[in-house]
C-alpha positions in Angstrom: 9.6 -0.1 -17.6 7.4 -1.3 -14.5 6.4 -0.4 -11.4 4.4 -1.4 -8.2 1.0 0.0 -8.1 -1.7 -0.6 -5.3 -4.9 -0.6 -7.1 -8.4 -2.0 -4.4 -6.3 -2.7 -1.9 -3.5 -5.0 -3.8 -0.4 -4.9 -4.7 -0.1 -5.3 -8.7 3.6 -5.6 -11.0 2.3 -3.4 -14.1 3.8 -2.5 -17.4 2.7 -0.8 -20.7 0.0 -2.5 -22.6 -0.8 -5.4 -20.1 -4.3 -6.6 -19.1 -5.1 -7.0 -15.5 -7.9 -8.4 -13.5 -8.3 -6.5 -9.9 -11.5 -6.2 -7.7 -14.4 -4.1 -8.9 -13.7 -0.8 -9.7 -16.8 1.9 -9.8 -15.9 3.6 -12.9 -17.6 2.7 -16.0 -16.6 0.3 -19.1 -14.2 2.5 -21.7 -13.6 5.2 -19.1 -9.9 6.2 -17.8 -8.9 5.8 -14.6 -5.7 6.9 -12.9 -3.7 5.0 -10.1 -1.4 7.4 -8.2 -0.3 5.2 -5.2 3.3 3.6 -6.9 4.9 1.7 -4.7 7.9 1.1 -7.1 9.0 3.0 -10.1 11.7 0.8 -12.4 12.9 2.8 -15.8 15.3 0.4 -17.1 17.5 0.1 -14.5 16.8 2.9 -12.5 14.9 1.9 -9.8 13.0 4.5 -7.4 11.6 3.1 -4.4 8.7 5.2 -2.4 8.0 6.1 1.0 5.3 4.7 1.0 4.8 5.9 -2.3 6.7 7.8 -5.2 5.6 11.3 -5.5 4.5 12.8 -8.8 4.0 9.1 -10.4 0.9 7.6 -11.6 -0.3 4.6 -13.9 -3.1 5.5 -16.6 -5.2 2.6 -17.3 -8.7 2.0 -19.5 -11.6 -0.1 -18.1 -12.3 -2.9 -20.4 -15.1 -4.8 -19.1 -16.4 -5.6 -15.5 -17.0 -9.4 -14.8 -17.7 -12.2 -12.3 -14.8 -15.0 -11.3 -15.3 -18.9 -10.9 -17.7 -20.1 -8.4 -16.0 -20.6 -5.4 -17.9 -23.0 -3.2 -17.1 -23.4 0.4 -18.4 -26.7 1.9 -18.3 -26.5 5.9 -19.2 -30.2 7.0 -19.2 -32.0 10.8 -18.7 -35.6 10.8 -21.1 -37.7 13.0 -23.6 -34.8 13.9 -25.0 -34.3 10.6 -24.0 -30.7 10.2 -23.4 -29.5 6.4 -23.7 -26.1 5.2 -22.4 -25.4 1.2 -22.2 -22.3 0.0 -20.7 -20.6 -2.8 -19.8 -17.0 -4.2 -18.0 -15.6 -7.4 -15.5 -12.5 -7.2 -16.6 -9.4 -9.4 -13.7 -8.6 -11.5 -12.5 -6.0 -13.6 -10.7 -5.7 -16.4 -8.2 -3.1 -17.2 -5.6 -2.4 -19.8 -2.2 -0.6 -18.7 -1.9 2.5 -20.6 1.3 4.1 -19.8 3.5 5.2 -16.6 4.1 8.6 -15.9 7.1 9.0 -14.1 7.7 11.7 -11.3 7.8 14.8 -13.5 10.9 16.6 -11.8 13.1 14.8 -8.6 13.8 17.2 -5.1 16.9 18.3 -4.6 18.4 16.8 -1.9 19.1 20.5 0.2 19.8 20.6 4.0 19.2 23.6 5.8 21.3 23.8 9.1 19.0 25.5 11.7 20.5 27.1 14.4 18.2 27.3 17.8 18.9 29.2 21.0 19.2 27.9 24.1 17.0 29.1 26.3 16.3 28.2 30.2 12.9 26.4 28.5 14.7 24.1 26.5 17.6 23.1 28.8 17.3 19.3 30.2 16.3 18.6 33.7 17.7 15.8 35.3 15.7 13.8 37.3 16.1 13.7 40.9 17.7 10.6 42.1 14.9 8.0 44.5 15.0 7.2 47.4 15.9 3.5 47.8 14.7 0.8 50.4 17.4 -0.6 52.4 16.7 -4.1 52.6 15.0 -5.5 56.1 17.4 -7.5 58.1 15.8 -10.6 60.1 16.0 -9.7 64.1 
């Protein structure tokens, strides 16, 4: 079983027991945290796609530990006119282990209820008058 989570803004394939690194999450180390926006719900087989996302499903996850990335250095340089500029950053990180995916806990009924509405003189269609048109100027 996976699915297709959105967790800060990102798109992530999870399954049970898997350790992910996504962008800095606010809760604190050992805490539980709860993603409910599924993209994707796949149960061996039976795959249920959202719109935009499956209702009733949610991923359960444990922070781990928070963390920075490599340095990233970003060198910006200008040949002939002595222009350099380096500068650098590194991505806080967190860590989080996949504890389980709840599934949607009952599926809709598919029901249609035909709707029968009245025609009144409000809701009858007016057709546009037709324009007047330009006859085309002849040369004298």
């Amino acid at each position: 079983m996976y699915a297709i989570v959105e967790i800060a803004g990102q798109q992530f394939k999870v399954s049970k027991d898997q350790k992910v690194y996504v962008h800095r999450l606010a809760s604190e180390e050992g805490s539980k945290v709860s993603f409910d926006k599924v993209l994707l719900l796949d149960d061996s087989g039976n795959i249920t796609l959202g719109a935009p996302a499956v209702e009733g499903a949610s991923v359960e996850a444990k922070v781990l530990q928070h963390l920075k990335g490599d340095k990233v250095i970003v060198f910006k340089k200008k040949r002939r006119k002595g222009y350099k500029k380096k500068n650098g950053h590194r991505q806080s990180f967190t860590q989080i282990l996949i504890e389980g995916i709840v599934a949607a806990a009952a599926k809709k009924k598919a029901t249609k209820k035909e709707v029968e509405v009245e025609v009144t003189e409000a809701t009858k269609e007016v057709k546009p008058k037709a324009k007047a048109t330009r006859k085309p100027k002849t040369e004298e």
